[in-house]
ChimeraX commands (.cxc) that place a marker at each C-alpha (Angstrom):
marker #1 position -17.83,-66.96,19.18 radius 0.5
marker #1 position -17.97,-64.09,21.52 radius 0.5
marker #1 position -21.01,-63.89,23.84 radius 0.5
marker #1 position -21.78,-60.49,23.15 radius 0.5
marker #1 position -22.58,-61.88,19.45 radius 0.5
marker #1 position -24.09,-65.18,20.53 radius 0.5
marker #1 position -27.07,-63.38,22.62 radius 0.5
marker #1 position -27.36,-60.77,19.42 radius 0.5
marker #1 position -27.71,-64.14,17.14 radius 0.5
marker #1 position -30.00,-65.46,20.03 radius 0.5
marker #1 position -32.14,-61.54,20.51 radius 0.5
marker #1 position -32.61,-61.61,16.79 radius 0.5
marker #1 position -33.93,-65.38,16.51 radius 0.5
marker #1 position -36.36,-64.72,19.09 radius 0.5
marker #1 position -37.29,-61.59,17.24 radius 0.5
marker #1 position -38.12,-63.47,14.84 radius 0.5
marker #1 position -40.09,-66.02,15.92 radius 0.5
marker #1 position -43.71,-66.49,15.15 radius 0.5
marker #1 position -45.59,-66.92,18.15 radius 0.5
marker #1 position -44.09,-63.93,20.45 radius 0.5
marker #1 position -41.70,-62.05,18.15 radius 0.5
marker #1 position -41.84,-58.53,16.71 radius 0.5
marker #1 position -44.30,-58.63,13.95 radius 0.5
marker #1 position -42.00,-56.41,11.60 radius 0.5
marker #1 position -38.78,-58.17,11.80 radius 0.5
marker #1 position -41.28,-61.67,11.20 radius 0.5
marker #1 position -42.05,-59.74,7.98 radius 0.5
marker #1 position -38.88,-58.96,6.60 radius 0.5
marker #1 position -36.93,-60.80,3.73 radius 0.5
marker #1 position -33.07,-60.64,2.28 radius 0.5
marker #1 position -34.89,-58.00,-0.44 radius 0.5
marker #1 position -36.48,-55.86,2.05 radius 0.5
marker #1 position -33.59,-55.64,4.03 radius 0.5
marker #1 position -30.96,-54.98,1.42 radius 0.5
marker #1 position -31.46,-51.37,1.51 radius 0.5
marker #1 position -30.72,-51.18,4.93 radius 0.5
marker #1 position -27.10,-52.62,4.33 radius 0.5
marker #1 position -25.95,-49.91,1.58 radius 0.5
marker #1 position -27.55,-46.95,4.01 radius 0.5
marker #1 position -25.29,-48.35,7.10 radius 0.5
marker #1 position -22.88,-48.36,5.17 radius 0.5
marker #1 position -22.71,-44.90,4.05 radius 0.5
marker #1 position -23.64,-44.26,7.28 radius 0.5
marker #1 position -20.15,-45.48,8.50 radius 0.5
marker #1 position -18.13,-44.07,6.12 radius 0.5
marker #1 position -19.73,-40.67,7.58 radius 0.5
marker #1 position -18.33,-41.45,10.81 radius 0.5
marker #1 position -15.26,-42.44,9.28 radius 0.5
marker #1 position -15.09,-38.85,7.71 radius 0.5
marker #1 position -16.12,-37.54,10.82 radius 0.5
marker #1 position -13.67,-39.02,12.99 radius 0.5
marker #1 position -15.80,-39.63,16.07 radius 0.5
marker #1 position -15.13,-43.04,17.26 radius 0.5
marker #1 position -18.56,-43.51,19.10 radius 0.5
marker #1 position -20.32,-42.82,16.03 radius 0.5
marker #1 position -17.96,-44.83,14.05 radius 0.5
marker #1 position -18.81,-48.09,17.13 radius 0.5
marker #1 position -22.36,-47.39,16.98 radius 0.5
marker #1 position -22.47,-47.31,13.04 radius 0.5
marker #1 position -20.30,-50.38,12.95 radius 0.5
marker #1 position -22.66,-52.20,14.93 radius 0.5
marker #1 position -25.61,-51.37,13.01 radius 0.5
marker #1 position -23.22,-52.95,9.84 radius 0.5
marker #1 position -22.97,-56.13,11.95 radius 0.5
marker #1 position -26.73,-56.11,12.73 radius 0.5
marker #1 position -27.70,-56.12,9.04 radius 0.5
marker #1 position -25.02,-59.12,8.51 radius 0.5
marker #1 position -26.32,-61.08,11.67 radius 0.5
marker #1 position -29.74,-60.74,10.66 radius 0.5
marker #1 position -29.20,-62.03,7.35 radius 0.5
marker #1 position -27.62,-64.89,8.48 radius 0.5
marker #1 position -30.32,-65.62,10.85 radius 0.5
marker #1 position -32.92,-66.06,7.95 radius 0.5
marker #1 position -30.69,-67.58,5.94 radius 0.5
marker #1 position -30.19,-70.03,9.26 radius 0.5
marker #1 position -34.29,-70.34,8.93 radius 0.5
marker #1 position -34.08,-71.75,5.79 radius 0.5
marker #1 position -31.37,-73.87,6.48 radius 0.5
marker #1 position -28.86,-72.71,3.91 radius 0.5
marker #1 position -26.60,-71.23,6.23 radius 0.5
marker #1 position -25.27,-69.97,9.38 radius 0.5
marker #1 position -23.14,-66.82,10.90 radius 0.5
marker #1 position -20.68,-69.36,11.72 radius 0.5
marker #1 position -20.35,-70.65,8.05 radius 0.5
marker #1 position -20.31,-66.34,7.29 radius 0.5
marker #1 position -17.06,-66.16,9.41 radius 0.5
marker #1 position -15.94,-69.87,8.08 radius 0.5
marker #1 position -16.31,-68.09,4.27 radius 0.5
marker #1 position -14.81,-64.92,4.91 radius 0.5
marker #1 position -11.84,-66.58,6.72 radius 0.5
marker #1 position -11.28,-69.06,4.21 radius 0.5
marker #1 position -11.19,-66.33,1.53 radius 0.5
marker #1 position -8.79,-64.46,3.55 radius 0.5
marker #1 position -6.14,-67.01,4.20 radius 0.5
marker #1 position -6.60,-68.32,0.47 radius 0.5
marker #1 position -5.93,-65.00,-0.87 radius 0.5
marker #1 position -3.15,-63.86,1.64 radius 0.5
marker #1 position -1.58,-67.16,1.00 radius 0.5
marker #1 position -1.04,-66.40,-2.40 radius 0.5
marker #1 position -0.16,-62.35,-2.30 radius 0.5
marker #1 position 2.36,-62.47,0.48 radius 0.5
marker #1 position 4.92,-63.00,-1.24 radius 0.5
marker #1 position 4.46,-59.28,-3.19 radius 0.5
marker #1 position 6.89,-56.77,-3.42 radius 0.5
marker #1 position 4.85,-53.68,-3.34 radius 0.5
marker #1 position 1.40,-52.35,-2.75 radius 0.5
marker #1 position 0.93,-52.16,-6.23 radius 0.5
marker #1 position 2.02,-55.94,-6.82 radius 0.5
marker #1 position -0.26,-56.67,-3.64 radius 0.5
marker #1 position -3.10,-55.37,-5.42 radius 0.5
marker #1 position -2.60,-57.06,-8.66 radius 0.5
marker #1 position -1.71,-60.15,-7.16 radius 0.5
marker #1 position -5.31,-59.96,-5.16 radius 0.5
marker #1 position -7.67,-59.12,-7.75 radius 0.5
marker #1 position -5.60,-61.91,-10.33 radius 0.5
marker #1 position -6.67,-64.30,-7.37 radius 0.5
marker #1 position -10.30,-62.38,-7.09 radius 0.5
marker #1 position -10.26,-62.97,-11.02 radius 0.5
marker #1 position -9.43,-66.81,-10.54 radius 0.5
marker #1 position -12.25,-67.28,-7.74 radius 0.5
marker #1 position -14.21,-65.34,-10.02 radius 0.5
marker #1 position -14.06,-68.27,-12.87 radius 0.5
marker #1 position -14.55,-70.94,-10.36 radius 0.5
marker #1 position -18.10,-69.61,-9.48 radius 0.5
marker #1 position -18.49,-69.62,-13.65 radius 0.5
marker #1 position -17.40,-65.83,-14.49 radius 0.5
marker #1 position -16.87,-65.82,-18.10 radius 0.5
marker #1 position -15.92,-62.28,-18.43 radius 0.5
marker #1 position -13.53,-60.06,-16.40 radius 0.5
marker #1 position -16.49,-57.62,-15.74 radius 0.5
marker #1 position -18.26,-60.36,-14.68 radius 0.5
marker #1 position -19.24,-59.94,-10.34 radius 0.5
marker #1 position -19.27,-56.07,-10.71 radius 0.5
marker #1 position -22.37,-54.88,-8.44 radius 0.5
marker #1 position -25.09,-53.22,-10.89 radius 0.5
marker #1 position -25.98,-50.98,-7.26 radius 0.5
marker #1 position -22.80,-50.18,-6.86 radius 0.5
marker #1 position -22.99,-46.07,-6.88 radius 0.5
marker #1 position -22.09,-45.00,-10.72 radius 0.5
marker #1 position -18.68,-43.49,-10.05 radius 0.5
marker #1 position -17.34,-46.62,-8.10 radius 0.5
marker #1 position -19.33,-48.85,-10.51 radius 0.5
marker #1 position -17.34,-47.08,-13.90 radius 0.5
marker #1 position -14.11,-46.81,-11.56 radius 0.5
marker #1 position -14.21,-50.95,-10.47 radius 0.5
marker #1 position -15.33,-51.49,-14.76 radius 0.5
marker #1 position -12.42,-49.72,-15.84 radius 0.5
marker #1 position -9.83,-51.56,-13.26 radius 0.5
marker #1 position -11.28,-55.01,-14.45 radius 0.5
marker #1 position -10.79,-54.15,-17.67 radius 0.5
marker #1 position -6.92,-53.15,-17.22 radius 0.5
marker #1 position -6.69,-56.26,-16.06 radius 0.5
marker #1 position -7.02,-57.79,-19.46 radius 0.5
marker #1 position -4.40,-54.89,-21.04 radius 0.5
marker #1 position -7.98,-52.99,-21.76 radius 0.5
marker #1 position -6.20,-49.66,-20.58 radius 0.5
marker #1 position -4.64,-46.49,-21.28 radius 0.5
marker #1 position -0.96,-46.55,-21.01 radius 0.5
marker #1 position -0.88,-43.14,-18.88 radius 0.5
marker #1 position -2.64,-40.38,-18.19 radius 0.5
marker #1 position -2.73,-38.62,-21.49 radius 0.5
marker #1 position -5.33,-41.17,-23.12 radius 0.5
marker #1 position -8.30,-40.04,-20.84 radius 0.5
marker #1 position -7.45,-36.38,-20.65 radius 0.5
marker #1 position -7.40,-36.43,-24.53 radius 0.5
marker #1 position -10.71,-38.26,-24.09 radius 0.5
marker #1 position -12.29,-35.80,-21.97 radius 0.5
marker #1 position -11.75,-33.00,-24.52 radius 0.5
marker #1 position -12.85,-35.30,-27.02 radius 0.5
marker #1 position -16.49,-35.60,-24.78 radius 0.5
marker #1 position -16.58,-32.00,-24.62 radius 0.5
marker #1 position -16.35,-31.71,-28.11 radius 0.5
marker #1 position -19.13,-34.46,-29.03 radius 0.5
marker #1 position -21.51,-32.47,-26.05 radius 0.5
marker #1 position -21.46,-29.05,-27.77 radius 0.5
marker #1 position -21.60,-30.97,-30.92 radius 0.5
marker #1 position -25.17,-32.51,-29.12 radius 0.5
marker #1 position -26.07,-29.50,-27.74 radius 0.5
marker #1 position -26.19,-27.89,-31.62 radius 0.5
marker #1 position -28.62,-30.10,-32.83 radius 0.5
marker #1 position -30.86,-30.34,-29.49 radius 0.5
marker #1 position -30.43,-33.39,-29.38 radius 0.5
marker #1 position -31.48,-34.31,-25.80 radius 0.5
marker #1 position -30.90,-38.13,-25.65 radius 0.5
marker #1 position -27.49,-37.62,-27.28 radius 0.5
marker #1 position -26.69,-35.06,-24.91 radius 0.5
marker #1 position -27.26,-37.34,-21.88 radius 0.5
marker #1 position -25.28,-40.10,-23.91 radius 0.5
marker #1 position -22.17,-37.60,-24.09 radius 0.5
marker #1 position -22.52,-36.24,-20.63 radius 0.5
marker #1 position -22.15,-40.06,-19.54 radius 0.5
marker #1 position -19.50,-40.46,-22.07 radius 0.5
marker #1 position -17.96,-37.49,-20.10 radius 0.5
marker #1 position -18.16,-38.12,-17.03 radius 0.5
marker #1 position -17.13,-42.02,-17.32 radius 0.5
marker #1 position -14.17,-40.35,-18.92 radius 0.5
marker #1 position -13.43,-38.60,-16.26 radius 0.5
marker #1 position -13.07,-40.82,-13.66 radius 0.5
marker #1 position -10.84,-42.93,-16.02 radius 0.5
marker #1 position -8.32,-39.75,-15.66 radius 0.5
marker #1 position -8.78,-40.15,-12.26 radius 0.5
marker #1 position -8.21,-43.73,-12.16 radius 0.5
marker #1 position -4.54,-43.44,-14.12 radius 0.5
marker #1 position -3.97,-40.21,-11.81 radius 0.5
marker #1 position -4.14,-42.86,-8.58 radius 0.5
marker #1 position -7.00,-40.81,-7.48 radius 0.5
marker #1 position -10.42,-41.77,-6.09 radius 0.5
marker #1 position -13.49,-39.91,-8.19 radius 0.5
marker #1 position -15.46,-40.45,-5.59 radius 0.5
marker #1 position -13.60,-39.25,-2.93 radius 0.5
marker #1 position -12.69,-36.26,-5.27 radius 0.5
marker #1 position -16.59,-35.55,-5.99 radius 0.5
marker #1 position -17.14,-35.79,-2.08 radius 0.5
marker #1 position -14.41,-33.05,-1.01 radius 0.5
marker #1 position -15.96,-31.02,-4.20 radius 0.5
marker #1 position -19.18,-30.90,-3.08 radius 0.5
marker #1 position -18.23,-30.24,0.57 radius 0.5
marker #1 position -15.87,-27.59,-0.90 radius 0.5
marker #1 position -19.21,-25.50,-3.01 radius 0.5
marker #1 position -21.15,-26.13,0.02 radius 0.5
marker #1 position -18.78,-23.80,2.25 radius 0.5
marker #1 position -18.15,-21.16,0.17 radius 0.5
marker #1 position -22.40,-21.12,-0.62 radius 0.5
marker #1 position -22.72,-21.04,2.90 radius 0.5
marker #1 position -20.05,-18.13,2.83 radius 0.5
marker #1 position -21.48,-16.25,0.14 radius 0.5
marker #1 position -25.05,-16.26,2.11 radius 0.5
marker #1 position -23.36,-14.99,4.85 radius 0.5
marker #1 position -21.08,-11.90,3.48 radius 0.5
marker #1 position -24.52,-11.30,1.36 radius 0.5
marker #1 position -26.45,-10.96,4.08 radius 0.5
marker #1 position -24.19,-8.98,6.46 radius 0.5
marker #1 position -24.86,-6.11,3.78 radius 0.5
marker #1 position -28.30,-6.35,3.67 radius 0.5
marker #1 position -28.73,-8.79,0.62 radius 0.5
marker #1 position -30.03,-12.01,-0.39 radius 0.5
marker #1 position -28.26,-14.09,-2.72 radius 0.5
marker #1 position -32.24,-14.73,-4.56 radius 0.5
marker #1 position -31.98,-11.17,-5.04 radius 0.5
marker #1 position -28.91,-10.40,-7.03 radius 0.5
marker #1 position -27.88,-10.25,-10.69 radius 0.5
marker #1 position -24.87,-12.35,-11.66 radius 0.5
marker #1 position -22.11,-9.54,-11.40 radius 0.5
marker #1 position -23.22,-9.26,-7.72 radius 0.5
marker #1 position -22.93,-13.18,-7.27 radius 0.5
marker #1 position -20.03,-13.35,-8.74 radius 0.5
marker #1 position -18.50,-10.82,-6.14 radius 0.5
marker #1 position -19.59,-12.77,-3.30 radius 0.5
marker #1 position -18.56,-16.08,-4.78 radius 0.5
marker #1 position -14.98,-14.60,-5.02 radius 0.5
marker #1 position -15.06,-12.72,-1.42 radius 0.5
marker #1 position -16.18,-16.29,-0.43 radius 0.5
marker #1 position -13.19,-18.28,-1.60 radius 0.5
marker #1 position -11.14,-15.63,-0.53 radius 0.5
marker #1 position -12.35,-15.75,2.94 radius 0.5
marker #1 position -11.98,-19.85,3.28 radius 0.5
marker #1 position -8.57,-19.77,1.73 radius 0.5
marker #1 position -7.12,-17.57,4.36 radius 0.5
marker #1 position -8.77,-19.57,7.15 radius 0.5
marker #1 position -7.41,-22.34,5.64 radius 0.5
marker #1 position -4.49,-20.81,5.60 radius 0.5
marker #1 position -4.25,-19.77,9.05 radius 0.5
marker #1 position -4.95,-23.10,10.40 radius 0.5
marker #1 position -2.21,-24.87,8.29 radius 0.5
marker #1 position 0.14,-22.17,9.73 radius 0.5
marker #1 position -1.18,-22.96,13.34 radius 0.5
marker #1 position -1.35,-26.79,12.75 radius 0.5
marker #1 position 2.52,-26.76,11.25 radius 0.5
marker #1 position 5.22,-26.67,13.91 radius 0.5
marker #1 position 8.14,-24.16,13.41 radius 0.5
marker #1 position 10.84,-25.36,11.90 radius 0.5
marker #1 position 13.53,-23.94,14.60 radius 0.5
marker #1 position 11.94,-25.01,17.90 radius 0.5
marker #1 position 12.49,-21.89,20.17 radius 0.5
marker #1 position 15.82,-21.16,21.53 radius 0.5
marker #1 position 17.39,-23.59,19.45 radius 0.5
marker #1 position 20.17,-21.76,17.60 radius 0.5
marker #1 position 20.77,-22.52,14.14 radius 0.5
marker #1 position 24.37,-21.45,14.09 radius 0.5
marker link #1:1,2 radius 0.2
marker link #1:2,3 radius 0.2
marker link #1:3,4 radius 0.2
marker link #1:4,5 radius 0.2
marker link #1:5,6 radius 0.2
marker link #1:6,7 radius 0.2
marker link #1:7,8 radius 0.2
marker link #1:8,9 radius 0.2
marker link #1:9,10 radius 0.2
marker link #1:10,11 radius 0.2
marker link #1:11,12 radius 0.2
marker link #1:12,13 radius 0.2
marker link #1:13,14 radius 0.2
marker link #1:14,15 radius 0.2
marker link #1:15,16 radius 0.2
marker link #1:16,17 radius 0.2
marker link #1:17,18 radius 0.2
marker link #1:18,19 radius 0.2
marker link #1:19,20 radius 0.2
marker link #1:20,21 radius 0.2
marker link #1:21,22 radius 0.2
marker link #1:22,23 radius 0.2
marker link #1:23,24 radius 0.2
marker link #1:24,25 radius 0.2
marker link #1:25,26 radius 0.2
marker link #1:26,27 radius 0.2
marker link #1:27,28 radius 0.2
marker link #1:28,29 radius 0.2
marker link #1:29,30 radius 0.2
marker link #1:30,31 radius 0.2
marker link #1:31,32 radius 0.2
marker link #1:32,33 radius 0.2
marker link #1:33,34 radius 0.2
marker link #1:34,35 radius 0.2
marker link #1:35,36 radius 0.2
marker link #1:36,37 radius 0.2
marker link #1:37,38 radius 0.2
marker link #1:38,39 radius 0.2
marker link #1:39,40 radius 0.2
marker link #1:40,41 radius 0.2
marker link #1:41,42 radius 0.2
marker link #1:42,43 radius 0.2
marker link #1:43,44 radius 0.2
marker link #1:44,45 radius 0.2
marker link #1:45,46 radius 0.2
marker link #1:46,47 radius 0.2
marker link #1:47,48 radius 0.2
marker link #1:48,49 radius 0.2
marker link #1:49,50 radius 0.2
marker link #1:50,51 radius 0.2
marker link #1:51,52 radius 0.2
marker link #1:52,53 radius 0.2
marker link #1:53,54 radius 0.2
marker link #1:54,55 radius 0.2
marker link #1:55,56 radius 0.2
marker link #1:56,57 radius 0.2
marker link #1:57,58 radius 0.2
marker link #1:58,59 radius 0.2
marker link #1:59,60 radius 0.2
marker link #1:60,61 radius 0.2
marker link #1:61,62 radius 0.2
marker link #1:62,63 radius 0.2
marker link #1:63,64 radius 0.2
marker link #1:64,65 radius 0.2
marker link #1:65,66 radius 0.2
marker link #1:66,67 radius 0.2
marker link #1:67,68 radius 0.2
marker link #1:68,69 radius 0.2
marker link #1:69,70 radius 0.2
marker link #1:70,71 radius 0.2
marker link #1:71,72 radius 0.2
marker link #1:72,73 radius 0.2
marker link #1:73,74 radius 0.2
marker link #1:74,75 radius 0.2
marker link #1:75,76 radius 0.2
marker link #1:76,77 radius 0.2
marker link #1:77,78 radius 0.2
marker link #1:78,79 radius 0.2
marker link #1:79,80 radius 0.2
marker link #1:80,81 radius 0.2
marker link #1:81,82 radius 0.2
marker link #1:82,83 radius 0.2
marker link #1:83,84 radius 0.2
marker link #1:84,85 radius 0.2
marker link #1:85,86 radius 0.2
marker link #1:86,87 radius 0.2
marker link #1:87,88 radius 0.2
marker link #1:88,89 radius 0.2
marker link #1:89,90 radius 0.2
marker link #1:90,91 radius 0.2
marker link #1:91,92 radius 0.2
marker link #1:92,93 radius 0.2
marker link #1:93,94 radius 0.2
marker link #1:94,95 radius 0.2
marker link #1:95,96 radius 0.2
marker link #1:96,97 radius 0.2
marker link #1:97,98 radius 0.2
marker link #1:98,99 radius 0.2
marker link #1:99,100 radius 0.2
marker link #1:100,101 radius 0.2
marker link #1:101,102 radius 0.2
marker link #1:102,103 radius 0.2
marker link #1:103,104 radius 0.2
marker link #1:104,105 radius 0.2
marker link #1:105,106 radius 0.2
marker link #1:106,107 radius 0.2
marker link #1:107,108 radius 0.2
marker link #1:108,109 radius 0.2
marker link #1:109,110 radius 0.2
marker link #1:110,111 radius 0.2
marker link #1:111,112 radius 0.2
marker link #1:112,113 radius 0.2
marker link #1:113,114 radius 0.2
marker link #1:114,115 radius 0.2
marker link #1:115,116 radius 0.2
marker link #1:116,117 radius 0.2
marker link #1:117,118 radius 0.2
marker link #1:118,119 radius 0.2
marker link #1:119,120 radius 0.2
marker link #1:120,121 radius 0.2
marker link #1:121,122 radius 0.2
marker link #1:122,123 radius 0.2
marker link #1:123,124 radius 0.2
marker link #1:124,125 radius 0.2
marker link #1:125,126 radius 0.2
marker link #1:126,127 radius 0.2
marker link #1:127,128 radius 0.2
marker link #1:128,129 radius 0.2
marker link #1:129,130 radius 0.2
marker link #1:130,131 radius 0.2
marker link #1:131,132 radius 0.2
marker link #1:132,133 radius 0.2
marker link #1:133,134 radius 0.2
marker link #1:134,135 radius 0.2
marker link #1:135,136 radius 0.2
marker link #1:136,137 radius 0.2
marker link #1:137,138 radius 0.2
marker link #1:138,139 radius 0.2
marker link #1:139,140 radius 0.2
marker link #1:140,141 radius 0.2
marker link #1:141,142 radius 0.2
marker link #1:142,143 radius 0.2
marker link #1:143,144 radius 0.2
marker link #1:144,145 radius 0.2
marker link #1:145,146 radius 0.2
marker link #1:146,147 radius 0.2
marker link #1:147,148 radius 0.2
marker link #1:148,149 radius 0.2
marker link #1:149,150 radius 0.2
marker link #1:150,151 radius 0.2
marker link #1:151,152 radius 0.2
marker link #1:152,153 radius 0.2
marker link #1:153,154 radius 0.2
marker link #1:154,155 radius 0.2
marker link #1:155,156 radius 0.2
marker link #1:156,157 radius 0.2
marker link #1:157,158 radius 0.2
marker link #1:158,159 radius 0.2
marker link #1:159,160 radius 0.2
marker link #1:160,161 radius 0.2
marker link #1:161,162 radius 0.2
marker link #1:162,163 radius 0.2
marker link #1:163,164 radius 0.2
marker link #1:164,165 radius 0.2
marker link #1:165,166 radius 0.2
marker link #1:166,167 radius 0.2
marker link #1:167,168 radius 0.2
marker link #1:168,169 radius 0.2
marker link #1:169,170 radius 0.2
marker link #1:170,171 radius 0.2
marker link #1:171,172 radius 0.2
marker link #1:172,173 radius 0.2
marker link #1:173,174 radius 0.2
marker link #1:174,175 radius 0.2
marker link #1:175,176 radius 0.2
marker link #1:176,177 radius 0.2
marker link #1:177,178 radius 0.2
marker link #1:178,179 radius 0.2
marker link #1:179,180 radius 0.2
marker link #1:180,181 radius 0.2
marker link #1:181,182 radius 0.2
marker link #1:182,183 radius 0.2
marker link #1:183,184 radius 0.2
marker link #1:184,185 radius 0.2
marker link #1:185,186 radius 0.2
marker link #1:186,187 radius 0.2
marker link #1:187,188 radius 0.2
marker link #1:188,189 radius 0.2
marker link #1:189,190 radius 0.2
marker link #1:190,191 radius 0.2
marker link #1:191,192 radius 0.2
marker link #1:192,193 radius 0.2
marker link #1:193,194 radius 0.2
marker link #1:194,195 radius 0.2
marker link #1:195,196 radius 0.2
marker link #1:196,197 radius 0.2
marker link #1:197,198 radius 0.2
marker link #1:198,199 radius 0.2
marker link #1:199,200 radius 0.2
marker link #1:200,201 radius 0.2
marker link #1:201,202 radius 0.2
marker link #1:202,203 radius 0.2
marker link #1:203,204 radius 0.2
marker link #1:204,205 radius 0.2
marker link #1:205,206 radius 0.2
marker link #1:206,207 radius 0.2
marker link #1:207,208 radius 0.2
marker link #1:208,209 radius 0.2
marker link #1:209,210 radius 0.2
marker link #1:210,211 radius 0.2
marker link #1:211,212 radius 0.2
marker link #1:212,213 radius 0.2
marker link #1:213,214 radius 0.2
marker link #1:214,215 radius 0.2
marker link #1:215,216 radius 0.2
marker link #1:216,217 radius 0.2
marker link #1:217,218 radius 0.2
marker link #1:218,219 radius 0.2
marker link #1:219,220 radius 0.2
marker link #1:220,221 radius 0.2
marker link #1:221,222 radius 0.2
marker link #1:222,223 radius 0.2
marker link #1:223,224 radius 0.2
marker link #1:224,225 radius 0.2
marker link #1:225,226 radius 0.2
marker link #1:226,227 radius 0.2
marker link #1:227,228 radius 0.2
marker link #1:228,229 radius 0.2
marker link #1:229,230 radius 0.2
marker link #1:230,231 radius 0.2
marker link #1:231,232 radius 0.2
marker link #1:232,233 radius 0.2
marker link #1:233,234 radius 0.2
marker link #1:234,235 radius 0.2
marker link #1:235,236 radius 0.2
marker link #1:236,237 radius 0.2
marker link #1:237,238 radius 0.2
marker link #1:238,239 radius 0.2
marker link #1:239,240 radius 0.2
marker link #1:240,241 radius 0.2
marker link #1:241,242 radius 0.2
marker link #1:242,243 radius 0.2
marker link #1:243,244 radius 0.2
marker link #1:244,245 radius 0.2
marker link #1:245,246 radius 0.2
marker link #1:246,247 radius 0.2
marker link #1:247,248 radius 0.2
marker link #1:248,249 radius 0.2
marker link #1:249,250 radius 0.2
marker link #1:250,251 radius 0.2
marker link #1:251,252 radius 0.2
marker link #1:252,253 radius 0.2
marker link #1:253,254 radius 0.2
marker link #1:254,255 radius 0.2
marker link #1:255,256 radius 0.2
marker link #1:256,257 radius 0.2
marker link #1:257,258 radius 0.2
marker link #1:258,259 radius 0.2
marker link #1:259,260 radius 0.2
marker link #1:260,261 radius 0.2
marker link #1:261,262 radius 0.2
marker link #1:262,263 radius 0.2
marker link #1:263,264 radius 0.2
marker link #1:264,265 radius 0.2
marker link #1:265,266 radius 0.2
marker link #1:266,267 radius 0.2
marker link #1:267,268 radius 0.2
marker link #1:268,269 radius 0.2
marker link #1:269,270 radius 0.2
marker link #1:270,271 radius 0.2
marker link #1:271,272 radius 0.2
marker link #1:272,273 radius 0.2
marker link #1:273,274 radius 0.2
marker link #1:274,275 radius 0.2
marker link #1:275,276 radius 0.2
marker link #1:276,277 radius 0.2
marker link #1:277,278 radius 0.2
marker link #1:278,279 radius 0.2
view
């Protein structure tokens, strides 16, 4: 182990301790600390977005803290160490890498791992293939991870035209809700919908999550856009009647789309590098 890691393990044992440690880490259990773990997390994959690498160092070792000090209580009550962490993980590895190698393309690599995930998976006692699925998981990956399990058993559509037609069919059964004002059966269908939707996203090969991300990023700049042109002529958006919003909305995409625009045509090299002759 590297020492760098070995006087973290030691800074957080001594943290701990009860006669001179910090009295808040004494306090804290595998519960309390859970939420930490999913906010690092996202925390990372914000620096991943961002692509800063010291953020993305500093956020990875706030990851590694949350591991480390779960392994040290787990050391205090003698059920395990980081060592037998990194003994697990590397076991799983070559275990599961032993068996996929031998795949032909990324998409046999993936169904090669998850049918060995699947196997491990009934060794611990699974009995279903949506057995192991996180229940904190956030609900788009959680309906996204159901619906890939569940191709796994031949539970699927065969392409893309199965979920679309089940979208409309969603739509449909909401305005059929929405009729009879029906509130709990609206929130059913609007679930129905939207797990719908990321099973067309699934069978498109694209991430819902991801998608919903770059979506909300994408209303957030032309909002901030239509604020702007709004108030360069003296109004705010509060103030307006929906004719008026609409305006700025569209001024607003207009305006992004030809910055984007611009920097595509500034990022993309010419295709005839100067005084090259193309005759």
């Amino acid at each position: 182990m590297s020492e760098p890691l070995n006087q973290l393990l030691d800074y957080l044992r001594r943290l701990r301790r009860p006669e001179d440690g910090n009295a808040w880490m004494r306090l804290q259990t595998h519960e309390s600390l859970a939420r930490y773990a999913i906010e690092e997390a996202y925390e990372l994959d914000q620096a991943i977005a961002d692509g800063a690498d010291p953020a993305l160092c500093s956020e990875l070792g706030d990851l590694l803290l949350q591991s480390t000090l779960h392994a040290v209580l787990a050391e205090e009550r003698g059920a395990f160490s980081f060592d037998d962490v990194a003994r697990t993980i590397l076991e799983k590895l070559r275990q599961r890498h032993g068996i996929v190698h031998v795949a032909t393309s990324a998409q046999d690599y993936r169904q090669r791992w998850e049918a060995q995930k699947q196997r491990e998976r009934a060794q611990d006692g699974a009995t279903s293939a949506l057995d192991g699925i996180a229940l904190a998981l956030p609900a788009l990956d959680r309906a996204k991870k159901l619906q890939a399990r569940a191709a796994l058993s031949g539970f699927d559509w065969r392409d893309a035209t199965g979920p679309r037609a089940k979208v409309l069919e969603e739509l449909a059964e909401i305005d059929e809700a929405c009729a009879r004002q029906d509130r709990v059966a609206i929130a059913d269908e609007i679930g129905d919908l939207l797990f719908a939707c990321v099973n067309l996203a699934r069978k498109l090969e694209i991430d819902p999550e991801t998608a919903l991300r770059r979506a909300n990023d994408k209303f957030r700049q032309r909002f901030l856009a239509a604020e702007r042109l709004a108030a360069q002529d003296g109004h705010a958006l509060a103030a307006l009647d929906e004719a008026a919003l609409d305006h700025y909305w569209r001024r607003a995409k207009a305006l992004l789309s030809a910055a984007r625009a611009q920097d595509s045509n500034e990022e993309s090299p010419s295709a005839t590098p100067a005084g090259v002759s193309t005759t």
